[in-house]
C-alpha positions as CSV (number, residue, x, y, z in Angstrom):
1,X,11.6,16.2,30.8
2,X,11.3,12.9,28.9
3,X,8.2,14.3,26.0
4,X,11.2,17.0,25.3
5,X,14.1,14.6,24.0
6,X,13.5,13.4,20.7
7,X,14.3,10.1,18.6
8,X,17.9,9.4,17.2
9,X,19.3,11.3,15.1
10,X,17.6,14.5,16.1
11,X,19.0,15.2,19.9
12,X,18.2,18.0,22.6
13,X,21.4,19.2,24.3
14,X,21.6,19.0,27.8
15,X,21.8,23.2,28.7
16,X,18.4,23.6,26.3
17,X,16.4,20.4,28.2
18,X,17.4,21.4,31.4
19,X,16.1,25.2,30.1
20,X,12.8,23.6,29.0
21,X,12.4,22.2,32.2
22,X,13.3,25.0,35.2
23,X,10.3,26.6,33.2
24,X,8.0,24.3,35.4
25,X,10.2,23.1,37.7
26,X,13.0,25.3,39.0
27,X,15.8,23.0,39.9
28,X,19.4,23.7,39.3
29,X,21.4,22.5,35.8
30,X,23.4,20.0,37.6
31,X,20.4,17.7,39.2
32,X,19.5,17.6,35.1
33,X,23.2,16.1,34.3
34,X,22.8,14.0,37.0
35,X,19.8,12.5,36.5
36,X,20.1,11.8,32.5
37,X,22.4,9.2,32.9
38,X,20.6,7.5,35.4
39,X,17.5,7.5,32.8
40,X,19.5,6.4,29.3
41,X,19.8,3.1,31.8
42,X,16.4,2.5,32.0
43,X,14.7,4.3,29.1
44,X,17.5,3.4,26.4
45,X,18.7,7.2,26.1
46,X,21.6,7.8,23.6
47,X,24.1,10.6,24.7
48,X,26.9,11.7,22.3
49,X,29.4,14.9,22.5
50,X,29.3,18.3,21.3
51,X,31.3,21.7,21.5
52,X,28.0,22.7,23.4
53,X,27.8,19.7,25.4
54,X,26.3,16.7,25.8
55,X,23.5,15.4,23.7
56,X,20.7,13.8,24.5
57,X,18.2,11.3,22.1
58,X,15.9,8.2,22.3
59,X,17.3,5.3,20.7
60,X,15.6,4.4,17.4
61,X,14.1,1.4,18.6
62,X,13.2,2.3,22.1
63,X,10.1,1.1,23.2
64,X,9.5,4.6,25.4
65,X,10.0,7.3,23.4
66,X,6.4,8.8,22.9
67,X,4.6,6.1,23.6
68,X,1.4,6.6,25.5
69,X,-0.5,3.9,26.7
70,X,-2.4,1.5,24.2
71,X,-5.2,-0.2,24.3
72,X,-5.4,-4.5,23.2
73,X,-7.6,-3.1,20.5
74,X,-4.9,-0.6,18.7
75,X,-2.3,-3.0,19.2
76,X,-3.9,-5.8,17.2
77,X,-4.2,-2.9,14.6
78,X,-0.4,-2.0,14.9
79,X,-0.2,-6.1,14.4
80,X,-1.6,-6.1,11.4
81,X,0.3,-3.1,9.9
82,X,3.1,-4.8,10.6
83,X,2.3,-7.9,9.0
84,X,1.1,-6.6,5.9
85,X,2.1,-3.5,4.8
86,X,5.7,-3.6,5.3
87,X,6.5,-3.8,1.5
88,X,4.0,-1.1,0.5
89,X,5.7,2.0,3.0
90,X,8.9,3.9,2.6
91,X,11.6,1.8,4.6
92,X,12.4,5.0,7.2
93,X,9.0,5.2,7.3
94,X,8.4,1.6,8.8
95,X,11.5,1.8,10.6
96,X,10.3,4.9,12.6
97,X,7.2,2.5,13.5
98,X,9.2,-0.2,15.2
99,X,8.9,0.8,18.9
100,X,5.1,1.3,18.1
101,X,5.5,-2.0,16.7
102,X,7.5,-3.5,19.8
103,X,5.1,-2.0,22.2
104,X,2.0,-3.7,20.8
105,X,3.7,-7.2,20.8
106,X,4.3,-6.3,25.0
107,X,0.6,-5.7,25.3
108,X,-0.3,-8.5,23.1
109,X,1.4,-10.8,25.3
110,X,-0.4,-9.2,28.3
111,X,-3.9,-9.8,27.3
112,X,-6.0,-12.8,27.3
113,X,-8.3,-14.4,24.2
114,X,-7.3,-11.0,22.1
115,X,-3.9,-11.9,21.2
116,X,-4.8,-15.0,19.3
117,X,-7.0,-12.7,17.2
118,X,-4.2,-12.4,14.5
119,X,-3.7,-16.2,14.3
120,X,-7.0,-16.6,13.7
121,X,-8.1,-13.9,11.6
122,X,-6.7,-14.2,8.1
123,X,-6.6,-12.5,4.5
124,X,-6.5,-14.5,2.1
125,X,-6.8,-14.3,-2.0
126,X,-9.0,-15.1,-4.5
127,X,-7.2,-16.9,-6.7
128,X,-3.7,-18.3,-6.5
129,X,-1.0,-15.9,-4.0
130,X,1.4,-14.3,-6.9
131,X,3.6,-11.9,-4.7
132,X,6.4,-10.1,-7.1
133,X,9.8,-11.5,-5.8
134,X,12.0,-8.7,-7.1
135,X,11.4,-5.6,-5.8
136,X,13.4,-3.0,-4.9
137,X,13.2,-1.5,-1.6
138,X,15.3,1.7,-2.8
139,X,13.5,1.9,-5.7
140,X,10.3,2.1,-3.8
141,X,11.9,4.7,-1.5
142,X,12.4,6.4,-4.3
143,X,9.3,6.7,-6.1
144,X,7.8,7.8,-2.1
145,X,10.1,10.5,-1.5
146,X,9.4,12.1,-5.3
147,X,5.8,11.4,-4.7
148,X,5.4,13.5,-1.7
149,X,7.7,16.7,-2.6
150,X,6.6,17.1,-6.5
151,X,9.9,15.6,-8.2
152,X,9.9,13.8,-11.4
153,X,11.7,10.8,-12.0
154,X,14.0,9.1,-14.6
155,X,13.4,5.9,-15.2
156,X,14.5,2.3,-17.0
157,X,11.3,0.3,-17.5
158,X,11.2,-3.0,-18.3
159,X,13.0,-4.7,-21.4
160,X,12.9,-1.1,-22.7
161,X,16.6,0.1,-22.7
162,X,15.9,3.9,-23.1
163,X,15.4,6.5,-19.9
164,X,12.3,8.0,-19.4
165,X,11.3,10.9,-17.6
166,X,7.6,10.5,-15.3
167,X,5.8,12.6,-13.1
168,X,4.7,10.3,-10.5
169,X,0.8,10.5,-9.5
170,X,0.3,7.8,-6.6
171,X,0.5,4.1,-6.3
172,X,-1.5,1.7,-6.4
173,X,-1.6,-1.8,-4.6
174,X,-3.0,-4.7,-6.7
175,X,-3.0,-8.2,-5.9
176,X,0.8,-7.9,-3.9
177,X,1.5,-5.9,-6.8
178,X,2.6,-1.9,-6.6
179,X,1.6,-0.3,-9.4
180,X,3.4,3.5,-10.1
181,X,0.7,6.0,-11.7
182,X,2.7,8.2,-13.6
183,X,2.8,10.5,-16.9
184,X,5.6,10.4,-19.3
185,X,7.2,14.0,-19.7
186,X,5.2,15.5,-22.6
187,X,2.4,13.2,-22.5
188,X,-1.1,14.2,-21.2
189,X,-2.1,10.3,-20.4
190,X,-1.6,8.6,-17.4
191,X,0.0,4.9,-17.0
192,X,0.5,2.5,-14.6
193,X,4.0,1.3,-14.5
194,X,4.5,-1.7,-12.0
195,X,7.0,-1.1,-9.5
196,X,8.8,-5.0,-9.9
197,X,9.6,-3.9,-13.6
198,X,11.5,-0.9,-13.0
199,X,15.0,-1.4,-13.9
200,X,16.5,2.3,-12.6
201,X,14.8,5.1,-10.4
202,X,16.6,8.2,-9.8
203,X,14.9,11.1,-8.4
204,X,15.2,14.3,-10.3
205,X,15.5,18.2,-8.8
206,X,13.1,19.2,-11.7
207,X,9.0,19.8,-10.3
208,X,6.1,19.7,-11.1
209,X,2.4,20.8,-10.7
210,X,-0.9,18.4,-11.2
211,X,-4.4,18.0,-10.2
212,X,-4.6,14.4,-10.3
213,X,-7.2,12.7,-8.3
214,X,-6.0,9.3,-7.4
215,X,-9.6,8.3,-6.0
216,X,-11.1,9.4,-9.3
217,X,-8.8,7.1,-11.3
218,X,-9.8,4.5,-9.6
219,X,-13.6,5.2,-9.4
220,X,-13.4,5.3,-13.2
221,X,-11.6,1.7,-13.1
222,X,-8.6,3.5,-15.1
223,X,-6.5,1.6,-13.1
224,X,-7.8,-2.1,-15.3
225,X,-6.2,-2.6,-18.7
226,X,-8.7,-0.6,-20.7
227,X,-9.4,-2.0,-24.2
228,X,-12.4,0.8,-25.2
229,X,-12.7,4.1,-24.4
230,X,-16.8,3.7,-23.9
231,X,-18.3,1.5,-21.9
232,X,-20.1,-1.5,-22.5
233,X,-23.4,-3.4,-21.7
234,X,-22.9,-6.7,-20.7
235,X,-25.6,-9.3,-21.1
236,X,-25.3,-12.5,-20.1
237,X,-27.0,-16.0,-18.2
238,X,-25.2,-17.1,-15.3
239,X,-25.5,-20.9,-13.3
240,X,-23.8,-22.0,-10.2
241,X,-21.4,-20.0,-8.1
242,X,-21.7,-17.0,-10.7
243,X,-25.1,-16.9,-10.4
244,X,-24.8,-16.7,-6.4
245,X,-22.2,-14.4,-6.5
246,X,-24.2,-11.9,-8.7
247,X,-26.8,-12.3,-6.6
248,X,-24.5,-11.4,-3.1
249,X,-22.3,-8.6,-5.0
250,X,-21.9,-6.5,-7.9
251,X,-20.4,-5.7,-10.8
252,X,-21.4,-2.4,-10.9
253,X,-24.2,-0.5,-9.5
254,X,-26.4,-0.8,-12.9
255,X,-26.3,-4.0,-12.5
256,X,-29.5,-5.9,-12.8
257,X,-30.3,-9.6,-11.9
258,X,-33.6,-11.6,-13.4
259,X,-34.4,-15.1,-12.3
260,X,-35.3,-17.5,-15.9
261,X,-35.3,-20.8,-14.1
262,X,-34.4,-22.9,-11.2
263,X,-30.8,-23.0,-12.8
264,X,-29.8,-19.7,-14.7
265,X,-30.5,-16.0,-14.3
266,X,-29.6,-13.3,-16.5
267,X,-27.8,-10.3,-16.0
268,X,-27.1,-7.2,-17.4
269,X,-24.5,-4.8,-16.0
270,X,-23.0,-1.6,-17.8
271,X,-19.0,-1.2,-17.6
272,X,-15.8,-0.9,-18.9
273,X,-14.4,-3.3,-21.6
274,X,-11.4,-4.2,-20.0
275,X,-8.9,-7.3,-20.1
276,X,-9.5,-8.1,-16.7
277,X,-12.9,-8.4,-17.3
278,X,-12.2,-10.8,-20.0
279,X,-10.2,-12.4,-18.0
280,X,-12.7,-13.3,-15.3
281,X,-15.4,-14.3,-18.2
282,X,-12.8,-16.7,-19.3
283,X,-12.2,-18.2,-15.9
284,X,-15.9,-18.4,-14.9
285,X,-17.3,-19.6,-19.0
286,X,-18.4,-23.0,-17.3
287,X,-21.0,-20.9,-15.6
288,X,-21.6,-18.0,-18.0
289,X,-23.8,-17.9,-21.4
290,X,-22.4,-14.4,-22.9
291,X,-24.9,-12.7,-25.3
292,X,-24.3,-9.7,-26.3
293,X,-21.7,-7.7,-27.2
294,X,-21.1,-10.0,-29.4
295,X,-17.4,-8.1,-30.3
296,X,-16.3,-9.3,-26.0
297,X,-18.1,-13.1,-26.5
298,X,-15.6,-13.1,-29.8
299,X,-12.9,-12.0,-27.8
300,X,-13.1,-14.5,-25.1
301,X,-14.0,-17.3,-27.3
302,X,-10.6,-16.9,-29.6
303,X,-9.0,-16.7,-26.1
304,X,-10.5,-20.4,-25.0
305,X,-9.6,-21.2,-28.6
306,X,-6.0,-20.3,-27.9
307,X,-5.9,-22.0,-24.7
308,X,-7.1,-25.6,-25.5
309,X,-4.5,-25.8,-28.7
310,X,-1.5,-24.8,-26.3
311,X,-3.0,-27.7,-24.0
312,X,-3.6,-30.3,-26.6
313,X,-1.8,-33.3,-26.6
């Protein structure tokens, strides 16, 4: 009877549970009336009035609606969607996941060396933590709800005063930030708009139709600050902890590593001229010889240039 009454505010009325049930088990209407109340004060039921009769719901937050048994294993997992993708989900949609939530705390607490996993287990950033403190939960909501039924948005954007209407693609999530992947109405290219910069969001009735890949985007690196439209070859000699990362990782699958001493390799690696890739060049310089193209070394240099008068003295 229990798998039949659904989660606030959807509701099953008394006459149409009891129905569902004297298909298995004939027993009479009454024994149903009596026994529901008996339940909501054990398995927090919610009961409310009707014309029809009574009906009959799980509360929101219950920690038995639905709820099979769990294993140590998915509730760490639970744990750690709850930790740190609250910001990046539609509110109702994280607010339907609290009993889940609730239930894997109780297990949690019920196991042994498991539960500290989470404690001692953590993510942590490359550089310094920069987490937007200004964005909008409705806004966010939004921008979910439009995503998944095909409505464009109007938008404010920034210091920009003027509306704007987008056809929203996907979001992305970089470094704490969301970033909206969109096209402006009338516009075949796609931008990245981030979501702490939106000033107004208001969900249009007007559709639309795309064949955006979001994977693809990415695969391409689209989602960087592009400053070519071609790739690039990258040469360059590289010491220390560049030189041991390069040699753990890659930049790219073309990339290609050559020992010239006990101190410095060099490396070439194909991709896309883009500003965080100057970015990380200029960060890492103290480690890095640049050769070739010589247009990026320029770039980078001016950009150290830049930085040292701001810093003088």
């Amino acid at each position: 009877m229990l798998k039949h009454i659904p989660v606030y505010p959807k509701f099953i009325l008394t006459k149409d549970l009891w129905a569902v049930v004297n298909e298995h088990f004939p027993i009479g209407k009454r024994t149903v009336e009596r026994d529901l109340p008996k339940l909501s004060e054990l398995l927090d039921l919610t009961c409310g009035e009707s014309p029809e009769g009574n009906k009959w719901s799980f509360k929101s937050d219950s920690l038995h609606h639905f709820l099979p048994a769990i294993s140590a294993e998915e509730a760490l997992s639970l744990k750690l969607v709850e930790e740190h993708l609250k910001q990046y989900l539609p509110s109702q949609t994280f607010a339907k996941l609290n009993s889940l939530f609730k239930k894997s705390n109780q297990v949690l607490e019920k196991t042994g060396a498991l539960k500290q996993l989470s404690n001692l287990v953590r993510s942590v950033p490359q550089a310094l933590k920069i987490v937007p403190d200004n964005i909008n939960q409705a806004f966010v909501d939004t921008i979910f709800d439009a995503l998944l039924n095909n409505n464009m948005l109007r938008i404010k954007y920034h210091e920009n005063a003027n509306q704007y209407l987008i056809k929203p693609l996907g979001v992305l999530v970089r470094d704490y930030k969301l970033v909206l992947v969109c096209q402006y109405d009338g516009f075949d290219n796609v931008r990245n708009l981030l979501v702490h910069r939106l000033k107004e969001v208001e969900k249009t009735t007007f559709s639309y139709k795309h064949d955006f890949n979001l994977q693809k985007y990415i695969d391409k690196q689209s989602a960087a600050v592009s400053l070519n439209n071609e790739s690039i070859l990258l040469s360059m000699e590289v010491k220390s902890c560049v030189k041991d990362l390069l040699n753990e990782s890659s930049l790219d699958a073309s990339q290609n590593i050559t020992p010239i001493n006990d101190t410095w390799s060099h490396v070439d690696v194909t991709l896309p001229h883009t500003v965080e890739l100057e970015n990380w060049l200029q960060s890492q310089l103290h480690n890095i010889r640049i050769i070739s193209p010589k247009k990026l070394k320029q770039r980078v240099m001016d950009k150290v240039q830049e930085s040292l008068a701001n810093n003088e003295a």
